[in-house]
N, C-alpha and C positions, 0 to 999 in steps of 0.2 A: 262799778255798780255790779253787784254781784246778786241782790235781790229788789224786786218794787220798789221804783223813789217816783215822785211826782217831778222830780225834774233834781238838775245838774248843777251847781252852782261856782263861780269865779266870781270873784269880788273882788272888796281892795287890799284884802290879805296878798292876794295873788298876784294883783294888776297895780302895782305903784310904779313913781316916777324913776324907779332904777332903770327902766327898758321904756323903748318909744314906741314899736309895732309888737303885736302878739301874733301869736301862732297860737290854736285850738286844734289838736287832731285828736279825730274822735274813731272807734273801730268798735264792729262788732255789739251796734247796736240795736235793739230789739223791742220794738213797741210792742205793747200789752194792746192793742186794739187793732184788727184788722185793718188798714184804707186811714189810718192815722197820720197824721203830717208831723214832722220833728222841726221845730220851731224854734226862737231862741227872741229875747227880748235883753233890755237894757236898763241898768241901774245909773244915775248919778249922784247916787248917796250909798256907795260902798257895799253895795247889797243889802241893804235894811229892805229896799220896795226894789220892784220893776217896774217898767212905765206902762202903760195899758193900753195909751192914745191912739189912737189911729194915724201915726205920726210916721209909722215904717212904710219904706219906701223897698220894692223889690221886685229884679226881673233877671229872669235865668233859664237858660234854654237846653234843651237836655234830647236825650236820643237813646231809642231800645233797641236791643237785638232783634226786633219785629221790622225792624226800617222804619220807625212812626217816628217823627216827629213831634218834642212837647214844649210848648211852653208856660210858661207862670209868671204873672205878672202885676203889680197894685202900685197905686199910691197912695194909695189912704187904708192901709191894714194895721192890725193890732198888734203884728206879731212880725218877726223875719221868716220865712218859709224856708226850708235847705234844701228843696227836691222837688221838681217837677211833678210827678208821677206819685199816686198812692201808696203803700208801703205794706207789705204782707208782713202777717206773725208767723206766718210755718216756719218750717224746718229753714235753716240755710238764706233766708228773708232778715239780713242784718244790713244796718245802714252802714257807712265805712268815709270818714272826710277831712277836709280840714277848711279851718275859717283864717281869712289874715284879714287881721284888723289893723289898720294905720292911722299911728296917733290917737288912741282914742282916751289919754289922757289931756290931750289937746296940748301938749306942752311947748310947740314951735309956735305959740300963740297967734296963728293964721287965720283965725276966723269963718272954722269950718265945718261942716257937716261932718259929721262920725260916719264913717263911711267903710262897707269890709267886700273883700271879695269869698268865693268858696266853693268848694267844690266837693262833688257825694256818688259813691252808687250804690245800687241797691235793687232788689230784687220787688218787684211790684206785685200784688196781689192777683197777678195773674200770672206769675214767673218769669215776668220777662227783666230781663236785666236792662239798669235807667242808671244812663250817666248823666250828670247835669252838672252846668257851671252856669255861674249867675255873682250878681251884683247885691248889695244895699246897703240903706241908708237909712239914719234916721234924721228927719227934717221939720224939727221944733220951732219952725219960724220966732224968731226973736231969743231962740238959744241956740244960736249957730256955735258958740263955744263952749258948752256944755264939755264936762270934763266927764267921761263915762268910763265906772270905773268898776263896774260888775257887767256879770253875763249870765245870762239863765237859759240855758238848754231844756228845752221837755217837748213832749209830744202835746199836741193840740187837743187833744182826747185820750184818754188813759194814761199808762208809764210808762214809763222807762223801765224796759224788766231789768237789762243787765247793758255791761257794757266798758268798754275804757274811754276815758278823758286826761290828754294832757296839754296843758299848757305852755307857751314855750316865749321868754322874750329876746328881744333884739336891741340890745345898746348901739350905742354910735360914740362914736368920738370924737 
């Protein structure tokens, strides 16, 4: 991303049954709104929609160069969260991550929750550098095998100014 997008997108171009876990590392990212959250949501129709529902589940715990302690935590949110802590637009205030998602083509047919780990840091709208590792899930009661097979990265309010995304999968044999 090298000018304003509304958000990031992986789908089923990207994500088919060739690989079973993904890798997402994301650097030198930059929200267009001060105190912004970078968020990420889930398709299981190839990236045509995202889902919206208050179906994400997420908790992740993180720590500044100040000694504070943060956490973040829901079960019922609209969105995945990637950072504890608010996120500055200055100078040198870029997000930096990556996300592992396991199976979230659902292909060892186990009857489960899409579920990723991840981890970020970043420079918070007060300077303080926030590292954070956290958990989630999305939990569709009655589609526990949901085959998900897009990803949408964006910020919760504004854009994405700039930034690298790449994606990475994992076979098995």
């Amino acid at each position: 991303v090298t000018s304003a997008v509304s958000s990031v997108d992986f789908t089923s171009t990207q994500m088919t049954t060739a690989h079973l876990d993904y890798l997402i590392i994301f650097s030198g990212v930059k929200l267009s709104a001060d105190g912004a959250k970078f968020t990420f949501r889930i398709s299981t129709n190839g990236g045509s929609s995202f889902d919206t529902s208050v179906n994400y589940r997420h908790c992740s715990l993180g720590r500044d160069d100040n000694s504070t302690t943060n956490q973040n935590n829901s079960n019922a949110d609209d969105d995945l969260e990637l950072h504890v802590r608010d996120t500055g637009n200055g100078t040198g205030r870029s997000i930096n991550g990556v996300i592992e998602m396991f199976d979230p083509l659902n292909q060892t047919g186990d009857n489960k929750f899409f579920t990723c780990n991840f981890r970020t840091s970043h420079f918070d709208s007060n300077n303080f550098l926030v590292a954070s590792n956290g958990s989630a899930a999305f939990d569709d009661a009655g589609s526990e095998d949901s085959v998900i097979n897009g990803i949408r990265l964006r910020a919760n309010t504004g854009n994405i100014s700039v930034g690298s995304f790449s994606i990475y999968g994992r076979k098995t044999s």
